[in-house]
N, C-alpha and C positions, 0 to 999 in steps of 0.2 A: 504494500500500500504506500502510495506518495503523500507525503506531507508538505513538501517544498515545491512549489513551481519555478521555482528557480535553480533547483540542482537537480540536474542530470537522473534518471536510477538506470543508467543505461550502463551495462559491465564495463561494456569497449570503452567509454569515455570515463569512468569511473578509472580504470588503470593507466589509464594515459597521463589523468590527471596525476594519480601518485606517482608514476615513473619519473614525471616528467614535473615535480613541483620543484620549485624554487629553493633557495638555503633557507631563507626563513620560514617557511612553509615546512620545510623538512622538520626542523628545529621541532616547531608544535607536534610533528606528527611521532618525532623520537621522545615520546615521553614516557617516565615512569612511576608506577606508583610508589607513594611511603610505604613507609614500614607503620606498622600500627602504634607505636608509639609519636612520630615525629606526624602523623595522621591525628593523634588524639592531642598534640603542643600546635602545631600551625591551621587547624581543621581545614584543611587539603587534603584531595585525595590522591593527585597525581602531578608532576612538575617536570615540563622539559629537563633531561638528563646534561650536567656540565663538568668538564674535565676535570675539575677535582674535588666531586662528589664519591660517595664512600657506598659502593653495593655491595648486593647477594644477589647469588645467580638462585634463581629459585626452578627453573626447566632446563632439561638435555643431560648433556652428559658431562655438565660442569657446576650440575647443582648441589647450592651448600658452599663453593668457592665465596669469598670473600674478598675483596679490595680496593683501591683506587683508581678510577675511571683516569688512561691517559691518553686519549683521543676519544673524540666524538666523530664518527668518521661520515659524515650525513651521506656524501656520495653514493657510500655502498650499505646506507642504512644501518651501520654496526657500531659497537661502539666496543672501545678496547681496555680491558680491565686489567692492571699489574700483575698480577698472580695467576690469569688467563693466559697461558705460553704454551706450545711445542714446542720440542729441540728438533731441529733441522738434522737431513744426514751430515750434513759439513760440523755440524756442533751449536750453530749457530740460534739463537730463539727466535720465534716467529709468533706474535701475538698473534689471539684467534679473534673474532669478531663474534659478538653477543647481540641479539635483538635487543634492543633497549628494552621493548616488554616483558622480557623473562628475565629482568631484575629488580630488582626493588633495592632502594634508597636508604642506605641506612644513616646515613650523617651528610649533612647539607655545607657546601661549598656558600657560604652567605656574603653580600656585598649589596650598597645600597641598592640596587636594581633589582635583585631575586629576594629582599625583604621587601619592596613595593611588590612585587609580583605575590608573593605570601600573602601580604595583608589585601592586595582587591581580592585575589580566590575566597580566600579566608572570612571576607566581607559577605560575599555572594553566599557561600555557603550555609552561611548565619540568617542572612535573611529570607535565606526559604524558610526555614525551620521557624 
């Protein structure tokens, strides 16, 4: 059922638009949720993901890893978490690439810009209730 006359429900134009969205577009769409705690201090439920934010991998086959996000690689949709490595046949590591949505956030990278961004979600969230 369509709710929007104004966006598409058409597949083909639906994937186009994700392949094919912008960096800051991207940004919103690499988001991750809190952890239940920093969900029950900021009443947020989900925050674009930034490079030196603190996860857990919660799906695949690196769940339960732990550590600090060192790239956000929007390009290829992934993001690269410290403790997420292969060793190469040369010897060499090779970070893996994690969907942003199979991890969850556990300690916030804060700076005046992502504490405005806390406090309008935060706002919004309140005033529904």
């Amino acid at each position: 059922m369509k709710f929007s006359a104004d966006v598409s429900s058409s597949r083909r134009k639906s994937r186009k638009a994700h392949f094919s969205a912008t960096s800051d577009v991207r940004r919103k769409i690499m988001s991750a949720p809190l952890s239940k705690e920093l969900r029950e201090k900021y009443n947020v439920r989900s925050i674009p993901v930034r490079k030196d934010d603190e996860v857990m991998v919660v799906r695949g086959t690196y769940k339960g890893r732990e550590g600090k996000i060192t790239q956000v690689y929007r390009k290829k949709w992934v993001i690269h978490i410290d403790r997420v490595a292969r060793e190469k046949v040369n010897g060499a590591t090779a970070p893996i690439g994690i969907s942003a949505s199979k991890v969850v956030v556990t300690k916030l990278k804060l700076d005046k810009s992502r504490l405005a961004i806390l406090e309008r979600k935060g706002n919004k969230e309140a005033m529904k209730q």
